[in-house]
C-alpha positions as CSV (number, residue, x, y, z in Angstrom):
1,X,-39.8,22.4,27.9
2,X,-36.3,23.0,28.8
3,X,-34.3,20.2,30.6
4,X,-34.3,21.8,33.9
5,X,-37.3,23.1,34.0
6,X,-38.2,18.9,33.2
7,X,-36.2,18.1,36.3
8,X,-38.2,19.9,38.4
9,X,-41.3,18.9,37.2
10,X,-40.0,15.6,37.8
11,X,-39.0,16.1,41.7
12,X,-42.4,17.7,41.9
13,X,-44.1,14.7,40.7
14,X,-42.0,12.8,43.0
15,X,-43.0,14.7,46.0
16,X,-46.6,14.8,45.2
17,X,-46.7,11.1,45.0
18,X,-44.4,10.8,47.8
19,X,-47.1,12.3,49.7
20,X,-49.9,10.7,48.3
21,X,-48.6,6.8,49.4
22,X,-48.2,8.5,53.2
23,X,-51.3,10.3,53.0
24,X,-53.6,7.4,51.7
25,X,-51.1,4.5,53.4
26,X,-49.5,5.6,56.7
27,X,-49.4,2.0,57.9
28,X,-48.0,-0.1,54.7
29,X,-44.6,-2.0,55.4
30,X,-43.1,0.1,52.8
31,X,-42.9,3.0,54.7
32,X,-39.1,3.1,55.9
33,X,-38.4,2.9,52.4
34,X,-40.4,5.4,50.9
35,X,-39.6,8.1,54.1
36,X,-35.8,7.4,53.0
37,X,-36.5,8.0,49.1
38,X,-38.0,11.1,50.7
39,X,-34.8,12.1,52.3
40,X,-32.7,10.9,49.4
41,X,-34.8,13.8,47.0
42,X,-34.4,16.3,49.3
43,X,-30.5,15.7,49.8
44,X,-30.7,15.6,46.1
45,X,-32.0,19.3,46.0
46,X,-29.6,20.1,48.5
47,X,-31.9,20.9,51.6
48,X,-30.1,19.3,54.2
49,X,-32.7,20.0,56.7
50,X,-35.3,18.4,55.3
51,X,-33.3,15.3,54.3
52,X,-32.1,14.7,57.9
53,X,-35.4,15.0,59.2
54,X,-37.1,12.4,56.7
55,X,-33.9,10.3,57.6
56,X,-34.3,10.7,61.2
57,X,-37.3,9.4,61.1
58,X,-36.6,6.4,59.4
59,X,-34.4,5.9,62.2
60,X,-36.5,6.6,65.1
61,X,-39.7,5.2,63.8
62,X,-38.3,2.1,62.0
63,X,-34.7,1.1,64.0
64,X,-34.7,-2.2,63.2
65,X,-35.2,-1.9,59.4
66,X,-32.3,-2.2,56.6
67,X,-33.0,1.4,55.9
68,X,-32.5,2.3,59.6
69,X,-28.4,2.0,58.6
70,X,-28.9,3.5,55.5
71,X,-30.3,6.7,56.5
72,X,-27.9,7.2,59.5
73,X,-25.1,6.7,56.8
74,X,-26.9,9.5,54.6
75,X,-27.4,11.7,57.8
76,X,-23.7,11.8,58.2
77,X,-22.9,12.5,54.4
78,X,-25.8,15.5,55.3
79,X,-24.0,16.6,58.2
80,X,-20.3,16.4,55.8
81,X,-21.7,18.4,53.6
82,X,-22.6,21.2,55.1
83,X,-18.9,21.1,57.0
84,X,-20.8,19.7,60.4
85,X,-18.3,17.3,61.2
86,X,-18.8,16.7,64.3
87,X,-22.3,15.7,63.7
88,X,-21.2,13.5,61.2
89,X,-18.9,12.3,63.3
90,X,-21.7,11.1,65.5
91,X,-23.6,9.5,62.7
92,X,-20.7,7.6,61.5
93,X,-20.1,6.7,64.8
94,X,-23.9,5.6,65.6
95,X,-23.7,3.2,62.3
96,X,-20.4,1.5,63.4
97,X,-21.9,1.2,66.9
98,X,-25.4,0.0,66.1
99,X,-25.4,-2.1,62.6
100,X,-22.1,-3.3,62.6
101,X,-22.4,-5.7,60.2
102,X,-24.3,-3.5,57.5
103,X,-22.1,-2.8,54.1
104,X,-21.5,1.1,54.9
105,X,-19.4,0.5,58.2
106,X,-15.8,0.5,56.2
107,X,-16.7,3.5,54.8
108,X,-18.3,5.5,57.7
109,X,-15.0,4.3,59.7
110,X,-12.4,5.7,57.6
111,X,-14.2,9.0,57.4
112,X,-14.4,8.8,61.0
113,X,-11.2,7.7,61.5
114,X,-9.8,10.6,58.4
115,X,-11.6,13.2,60.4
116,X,-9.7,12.3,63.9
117,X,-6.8,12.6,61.9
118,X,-7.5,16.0,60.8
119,X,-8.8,17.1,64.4
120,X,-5.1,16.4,65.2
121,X,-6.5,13.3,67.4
122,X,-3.9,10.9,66.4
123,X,-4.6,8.2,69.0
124,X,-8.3,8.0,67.9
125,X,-7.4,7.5,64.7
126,X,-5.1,5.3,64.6
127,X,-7.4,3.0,67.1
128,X,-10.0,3.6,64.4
129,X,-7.6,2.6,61.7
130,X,-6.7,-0.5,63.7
131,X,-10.0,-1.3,63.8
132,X,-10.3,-1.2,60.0
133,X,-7.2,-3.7,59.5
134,X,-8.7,-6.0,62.0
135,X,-12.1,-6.3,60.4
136,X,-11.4,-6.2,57.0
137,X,-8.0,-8.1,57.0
138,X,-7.6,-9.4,53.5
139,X,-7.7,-5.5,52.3
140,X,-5.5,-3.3,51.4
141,X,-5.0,0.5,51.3
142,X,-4.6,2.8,48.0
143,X,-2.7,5.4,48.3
144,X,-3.6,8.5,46.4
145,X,-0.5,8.8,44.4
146,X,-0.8,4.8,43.2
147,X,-4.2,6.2,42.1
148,X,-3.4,9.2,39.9
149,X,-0.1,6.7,38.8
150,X,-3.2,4.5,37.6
151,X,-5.3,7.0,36.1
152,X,-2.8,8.6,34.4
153,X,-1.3,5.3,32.6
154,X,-5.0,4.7,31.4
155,X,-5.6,7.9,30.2
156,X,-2.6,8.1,28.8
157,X,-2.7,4.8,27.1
158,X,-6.2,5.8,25.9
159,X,-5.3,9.1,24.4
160,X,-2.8,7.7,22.3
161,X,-5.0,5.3,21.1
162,X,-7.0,7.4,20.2
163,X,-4.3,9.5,18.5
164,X,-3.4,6.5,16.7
165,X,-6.8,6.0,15.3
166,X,-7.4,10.1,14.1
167,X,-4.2,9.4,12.4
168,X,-5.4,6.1,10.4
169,X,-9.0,7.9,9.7
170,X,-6.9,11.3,8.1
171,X,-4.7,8.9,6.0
172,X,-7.5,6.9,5.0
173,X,-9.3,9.9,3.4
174,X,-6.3,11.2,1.8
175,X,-5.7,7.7,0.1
């Protein structure tokens, strides 16, 4: 068997026994969980539609579980992908408003707050970024160029290393 065609075997077998745990127990106190993995193997397949609707209804049927947050963030990243910004927008803005203290806010604000920017609404943005310095205080930003400065020094460093080593191996043999 070829390894895709053992992939989606695999996401078949996780479907079917997604199914089987809501067909045989639609009550248990897993269910917000397993109606998110749900969402999470569709988004993984890439059908949007049918991961925002098994997220959605993690949301509506279970608000005030930890997944509730989780699958409003993963609405939103449904919603980016398929260049819905707006609706993301939303869902970002639904997780900031409703479960402020959950570990995806700093991230669902500066996308909100990079896709003001881009919609040209400056003042939004920078009330969003505000926002951002005032609650996470003790952070700092990276700028893009300090991270390809980064990257490059480690890769840099790592291919000589490694340059250095090919040349110790070849004069090994020859000696």
């Amino acid at each position: 068997m070829k390894e895709e065609e053992m992939a989606v075997d695999q996401f078949n077998r996780a479907f079917t026994m997604i199914n089987y745990l809501i067909d045989k127990y639609p009550y248990n106190k897993y269910m917000d969980k397993i109606y998110a993995l749900y969402g999470d193997i569709y988004l993984e397949r890439v059908q949007y539609d049918a991961a925002i609707d098994k997220y959605t209804k993690v949301i509506e049927d279970y608000p005030s579980s930890d997944m509730a947050a989780y699958a409003t963030y993963k609405v939103g990243q449904c919603y980016e992908d398929r260049d819905m910004f707006d609706e993301a927008a939303d869902a970002y803005a639904t997780l900031v408003y409703l479960y402020k203290d959950d570990s995806r806010v700093s991230n669902a604000m500066i996308r909100l707050s990079d896709y003001m920017f881009k919609r040209k609404m400056y003042p939004q943005a920078e009330t969003v970024y505000k926002k951002i310095v005032d609650k996470f205080p003790d952070t700092r930003p990276i700028l893009k160029s300090e991270m390809l400065r980064t990257y490059d020094s480690i890769f840099d460093w790592r291919g000589g290393m490694m340059l250095v080593m090919m040349i110790a191996a070849v004069l090994s043999l020859i000696i």
